[in-house]
C-alpha positions in Angstrom: -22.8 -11.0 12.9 -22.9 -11.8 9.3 -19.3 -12.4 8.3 -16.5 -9.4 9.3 -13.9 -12.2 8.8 -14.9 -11.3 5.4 -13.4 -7.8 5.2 -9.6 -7.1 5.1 -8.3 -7.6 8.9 -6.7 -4.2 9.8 -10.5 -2.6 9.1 -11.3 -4.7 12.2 -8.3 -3.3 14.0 -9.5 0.2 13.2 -12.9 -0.3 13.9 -12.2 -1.3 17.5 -9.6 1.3 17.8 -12.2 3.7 16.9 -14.5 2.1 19.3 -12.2 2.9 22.3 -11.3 6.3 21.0 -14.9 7.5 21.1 -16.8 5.1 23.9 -15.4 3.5 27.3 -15.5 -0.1 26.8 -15.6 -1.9 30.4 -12.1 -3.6 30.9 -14.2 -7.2 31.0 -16.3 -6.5 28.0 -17.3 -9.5 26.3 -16.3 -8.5 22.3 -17.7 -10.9 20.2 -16.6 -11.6 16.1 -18.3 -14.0 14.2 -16.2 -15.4 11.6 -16.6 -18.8 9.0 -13.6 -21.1 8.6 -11.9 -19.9 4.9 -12.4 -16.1 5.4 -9.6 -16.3 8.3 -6.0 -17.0 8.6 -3.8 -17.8 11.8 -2.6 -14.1 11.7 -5.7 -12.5 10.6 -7.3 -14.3 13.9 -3.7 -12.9 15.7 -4.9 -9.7 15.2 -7.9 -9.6 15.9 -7.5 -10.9 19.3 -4.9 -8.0 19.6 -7.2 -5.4 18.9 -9.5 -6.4 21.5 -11.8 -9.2 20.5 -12.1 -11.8 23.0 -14.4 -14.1 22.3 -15.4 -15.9 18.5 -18.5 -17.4 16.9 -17.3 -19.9 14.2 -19.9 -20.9 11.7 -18.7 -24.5 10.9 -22.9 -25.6 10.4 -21.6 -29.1 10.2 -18.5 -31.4 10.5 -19.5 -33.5 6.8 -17.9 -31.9 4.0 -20.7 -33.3 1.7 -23.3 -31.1 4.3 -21.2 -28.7 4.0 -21.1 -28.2 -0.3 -25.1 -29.1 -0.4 -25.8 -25.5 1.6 -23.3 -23.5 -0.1 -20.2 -23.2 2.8 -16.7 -22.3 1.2 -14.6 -24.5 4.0 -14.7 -28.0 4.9 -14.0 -29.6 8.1 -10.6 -29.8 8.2 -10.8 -26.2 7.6 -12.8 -25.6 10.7 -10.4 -27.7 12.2 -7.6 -25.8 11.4 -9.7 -22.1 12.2 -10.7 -23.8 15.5 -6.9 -24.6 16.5 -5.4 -20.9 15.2 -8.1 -19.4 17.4 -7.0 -21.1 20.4 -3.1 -20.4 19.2 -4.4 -16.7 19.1 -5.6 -16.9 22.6 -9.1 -16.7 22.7 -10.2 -18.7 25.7 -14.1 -18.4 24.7 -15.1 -19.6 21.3 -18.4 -20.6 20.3 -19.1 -22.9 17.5 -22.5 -22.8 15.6 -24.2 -26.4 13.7 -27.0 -26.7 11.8 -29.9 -30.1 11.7 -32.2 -30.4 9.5 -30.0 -29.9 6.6 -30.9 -31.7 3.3 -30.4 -35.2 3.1 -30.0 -35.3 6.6 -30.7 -38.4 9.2 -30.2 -38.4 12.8 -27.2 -40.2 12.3 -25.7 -37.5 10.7 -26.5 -34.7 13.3 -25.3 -37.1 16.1 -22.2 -37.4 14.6 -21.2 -33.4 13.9 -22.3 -32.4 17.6 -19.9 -36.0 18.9 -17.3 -34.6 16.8 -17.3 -30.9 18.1 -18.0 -32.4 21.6 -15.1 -34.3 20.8 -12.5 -31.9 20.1 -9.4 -31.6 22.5 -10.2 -28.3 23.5 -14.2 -27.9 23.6 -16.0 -25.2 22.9 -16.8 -22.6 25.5 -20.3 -22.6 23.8 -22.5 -24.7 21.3 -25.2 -22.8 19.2 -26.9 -25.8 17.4 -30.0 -24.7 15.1 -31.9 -25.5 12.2 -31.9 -24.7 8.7 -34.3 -21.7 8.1 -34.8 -21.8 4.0 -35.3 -18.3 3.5 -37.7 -16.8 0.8 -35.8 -15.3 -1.8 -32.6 -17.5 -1.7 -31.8 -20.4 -4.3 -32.1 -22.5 -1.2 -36.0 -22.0 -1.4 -36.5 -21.9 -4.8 -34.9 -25.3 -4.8 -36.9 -26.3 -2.2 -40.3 -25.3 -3.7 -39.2 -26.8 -6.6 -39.0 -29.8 -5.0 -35.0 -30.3 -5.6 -34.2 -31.0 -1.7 -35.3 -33.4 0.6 -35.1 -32.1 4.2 -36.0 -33.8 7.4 -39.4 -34.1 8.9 -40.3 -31.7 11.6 -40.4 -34.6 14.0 -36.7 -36.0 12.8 -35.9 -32.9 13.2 -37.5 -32.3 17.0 -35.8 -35.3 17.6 -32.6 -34.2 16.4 -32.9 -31.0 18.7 -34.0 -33.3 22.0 -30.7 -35.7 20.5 -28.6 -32.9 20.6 -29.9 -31.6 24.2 -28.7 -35.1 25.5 -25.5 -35.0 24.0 
Protein backbone atom coordinates (compact mmCIF):
# COMPACT_ATOMS: atom_id res chain seq x y z
CA UNK A 1 0.00 0.00 0.00
CA UNK A 2 0.73 3.69 -0.06
CA UNK A 3 2.90 4.31 -3.04
CA UNK A 4 6.40 2.00 -3.31
CA UNK A 5 6.35 2.98 -7.03
CA UNK A 6 7.48 6.03 -5.34
CA UNK A 7 10.89 4.75 -4.15
CA UNK A 8 13.84 4.06 -6.59
CA UNK A 9 13.05 0.55 -8.31
CA UNK A 10 16.04 -1.65 -7.49
CA UNK A 11 14.95 -1.01 -3.48
CA UNK A 12 11.98 -3.13 -4.63
CA UNK A 13 14.23 -5.70 -6.23
CA UNK A 14 16.09 -5.95 -3.03
CA UNK A 15 13.30 -5.94 -0.81
CA UNK A 16 11.85 -9.08 -2.43
CA UNK A 17 15.20 -10.63 -2.76
CA UNK A 18 15.48 -10.19 0.87
CA UNK A 19 12.09 -11.53 1.27
CA UNK A 20 13.02 -14.96 -0.34
CA UNK A 21 16.44 -15.02 1.37
CA UNK A 22 14.92 -15.01 4.81
CA UNK A 23 11.01 -16.59 4.40
CA UNK A 24 9.73 -19.35 1.88
CA UNK A 25 7.25 -17.63 -0.30
CA UNK A 26 4.78 -20.41 -1.82
CA UNK A 27 5.64 -20.71 -5.59
CA UNK A 28 1.82 -19.25 -6.38
CA UNK A 29 1.97 -16.44 -3.96
CA UNK A 30 -0.16 -13.69 -4.93
CA UNK A 31 2.59 -10.48 -4.56
CA UNK A 32 0.77 -7.52 -4.77
CA UNK A 33 2.44 -3.59 -5.49
CA UNK A 34 0.35 -0.75 -5.51
CA UNK A 35 1.69 1.84 -7.74
CA UNK A 36 0.04 5.49 -9.27
CA UNK A 37 0.50 6.25 -12.96
CA UNK A 38 3.66 8.95 -12.96
CA UNK A 39 5.79 7.25 -10.28
CA UNK A 40 6.46 4.29 -12.87
CA UNK A 41 8.13 3.74 -16.07
CA UNK A 42 7.88 0.79 -18.66
CA UNK A 43 11.21 -0.59 -17.21
CA UNK A 44 10.69 0.26 -13.62
CA UNK A 45 7.30 -1.94 -13.99
CA UNK A 46 9.93 -4.52 -16.09
CA UNK A 47 11.58 -5.02 -13.05
CA UNK A 48 9.45 -5.27 -10.80
CA UNK A 49 7.58 -8.10 -12.38
CA UNK A 50 11.15 -9.69 -12.49
CA UNK A 51 11.72 -9.66 -9.07
CA UNK A 52 8.68 -11.43 -8.26
CA UNK A 53 5.63 -9.22 -8.15
CA UNK A 54 2.78 -10.60 -9.85
CA UNK A 55 -0.03 -8.79 -9.56
CA UNK A 56 -0.53 -4.57 -9.49
CA UNK A 57 -3.02 -2.06 -7.87
CA UNK A 58 -3.02 1.15 -10.02
CA UNK A 59 -4.50 4.17 -8.46
CA UNK A 60 -5.95 5.94 -11.61
CA UNK A 61 -9.19 7.38 -8.98
CA UNK A 62 -10.71 8.59 -12.22
CA UNK A 63 -10.37 8.71 -16.08
CA UNK A 64 -11.18 13.01 -16.23
CA UNK A 65 -8.06 14.80 -16.08
CA UNK A 66 -10.06 17.78 -14.52
CA UNK A 67 -11.04 14.95 -11.50
CA UNK A 68 -7.95 14.19 -11.46
CA UNK A 69 -6.03 17.98 -10.72
CA UNK A 70 -9.20 18.88 -8.28
CA UNK A 71 -7.90 15.88 -5.71
CA UNK A 72 -4.29 16.49 -6.07
CA UNK A 73 -3.16 13.25 -8.53
CA UNK A 74 0.24 13.94 -10.45
CA UNK A 75 -0.89 11.80 -13.78
CA UNK A 76 -3.62 12.17 -16.10
CA UNK A 77 -5.39 9.63 -18.06
CA UNK A 78 -3.41 9.17 -20.71
CA UNK A 79 -0.88 8.55 -18.26
CA UNK A 80 -2.79 5.74 -16.70
CA UNK A 81 -3.27 4.72 -20.00
CA UNK A 82 0.11 4.44 -20.85
CA UNK A 83 1.05 2.68 -17.00
CA UNK A 84 -1.88 0.34 -17.75
CA UNK A 85 -0.44 -0.84 -21.26
CA UNK A 86 3.58 -1.15 -19.87
CA UNK A 87 2.06 -3.33 -17.13
CA UNK A 88 0.54 -5.62 -19.41
CA UNK A 89 3.96 -5.31 -21.77
CA UNK A 90 5.72 -6.31 -18.41
CA UNK A 91 3.59 -9.32 -18.07
CA UNK A 92 1.40 -9.01 -15.31
CA UNK A 93 -1.62 -10.95 -16.10
CA UNK A 94 -3.60 -9.55 -12.83
CA UNK A 95 -3.89 -5.86 -12.41
CA UNK A 96 -6.38 -4.18 -10.47
CA UNK A 97 -7.42 -0.71 -11.04
CA UNK A 98 -8.83 1.57 -8.20
CA UNK A 99 -11.69 4.74 -8.94
CA UNK A 100 -13.08 7.01 -6.79
CA UNK A 101 -17.17 8.67 -6.82
CA UNK A 102 -18.11 11.21 -4.93
CA UNK A 103 -15.38 13.40 -5.93
CA UNK A 104 -16.01 17.21 -6.01
CA UNK A 105 -18.03 18.54 -8.60
CA UNK A 106 -19.06 15.21 -9.45
CA UNK A 107 -22.53 13.95 -11.20
CA UNK A 108 -23.40 10.58 -12.01
CA UNK A 109 -22.64 11.23 -15.38
CA UNK A 110 -19.21 11.57 -14.56
CA UNK A 111 -18.78 8.36 -12.49
CA UNK A 112 -20.59 6.36 -15.33
CA UNK A 113 -18.29 7.46 -17.63
CA UNK A 114 -14.66 6.53 -15.74
CA UNK A 115 -15.99 2.95 -14.78
CA UNK A 116 -17.32 2.62 -19.02
CA UNK A 117 -14.03 3.73 -19.89
CA UNK A 118 -11.96 1.25 -17.65
CA UNK A 119 -14.61 -1.33 -18.44
CA UNK A 120 -13.76 -0.33 -21.81
CA UNK A 121 -10.25 -0.87 -22.12
CA UNK A 122 -8.90 -3.65 -24.56
CA UNK A 123 -7.52 -5.59 -22.00
CA UNK A 124 -9.82 -5.28 -18.77
CA UNK A 125 -8.85 -5.33 -15.52
CA UNK A 126 -8.52 -8.57 -13.56
CA UNK A 127 -10.11 -6.51 -10.73
CA UNK A 128 -12.10 -3.07 -10.05
CA UNK A 129 -11.81 -1.44 -6.59
CA UNK A 130 -14.36 1.48 -7.01
CA UNK A 131 -14.73 3.75 -3.69
CA UNK A 132 -15.50 6.97 -2.33
CA UNK A 133 -13.69 9.90 -1.42
CA UNK A 134 -12.96 9.74 2.40
CA UNK A 135 -11.90 13.67 3.22
CA UNK A 136 -9.67 13.00 5.92
CA UNK A 137 -9.30 15.30 9.02
CA UNK A 138 -6.08 16.98 8.93
CA UNK A 139 -5.62 17.18 4.98
CA UNK A 140 -6.13 20.51 2.84
CA UNK A 141 -8.90 18.39 1.37
CA UNK A 142 -10.98 18.91 4.67
CA UNK A 143 -10.03 22.12 5.50
CA UNK A 144 -11.32 23.02 2.14
CA UNK A 145 -14.24 21.23 2.72
CA UNK A 146 -15.17 22.80 6.12
CA UNK A 147 -14.49 25.83 4.68
CA UNK A 148 -16.92 25.39 2.38
CA UNK A 149 -14.57 25.52 -0.91
CA UNK A 150 -15.83 22.05 -2.45
CA UNK A 151 -19.03 20.91 -3.43
CA UNK A 152 -19.31 17.06 -3.18
CA UNK A 153 -22.07 14.81 -4.01
CA UNK A 154 -25.00 14.01 -1.79
CA UNK A 155 -24.86 10.81 0.05
CA UNK A 156 -27.76 9.56 -2.02
CA UNK A 157 -25.98 10.65 -5.53
CA UNK A 158 -23.47 9.08 -4.18
CA UNK A 159 -25.40 5.58 -3.13
CA UNK A 160 -26.54 5.80 -6.40
CA UNK A 161 -23.36 6.12 -7.93
CA UNK A 162 -22.20 2.88 -5.93
CA UNK A 163 -25.63 0.82 -6.98
CA UNK A 164 -24.66 2.57 -10.85
CA UNK A 165 -21.34 1.17 -10.68
CA UNK A 166 -22.59 -2.41 -9.27
CA UNK A 167 -24.65 -2.56 -12.56
CA UNK A 168 -22.07 -1.68 -14.78
Amino acid sequence: GGTPSAVEPTWIVKLMDCIREHYRVAEQAEITMEINPGTVTRESLMLYRSAGINRLSIGCQSTDDGELARIGRIHTFTQFLDTYGWAREAGFDSVNVDLMNALPGQSMADAERNLERILGLDSRPEHLSVYSLIVEEGTPFYSDYRAGRLEFPSWEENREMYHRGLEL
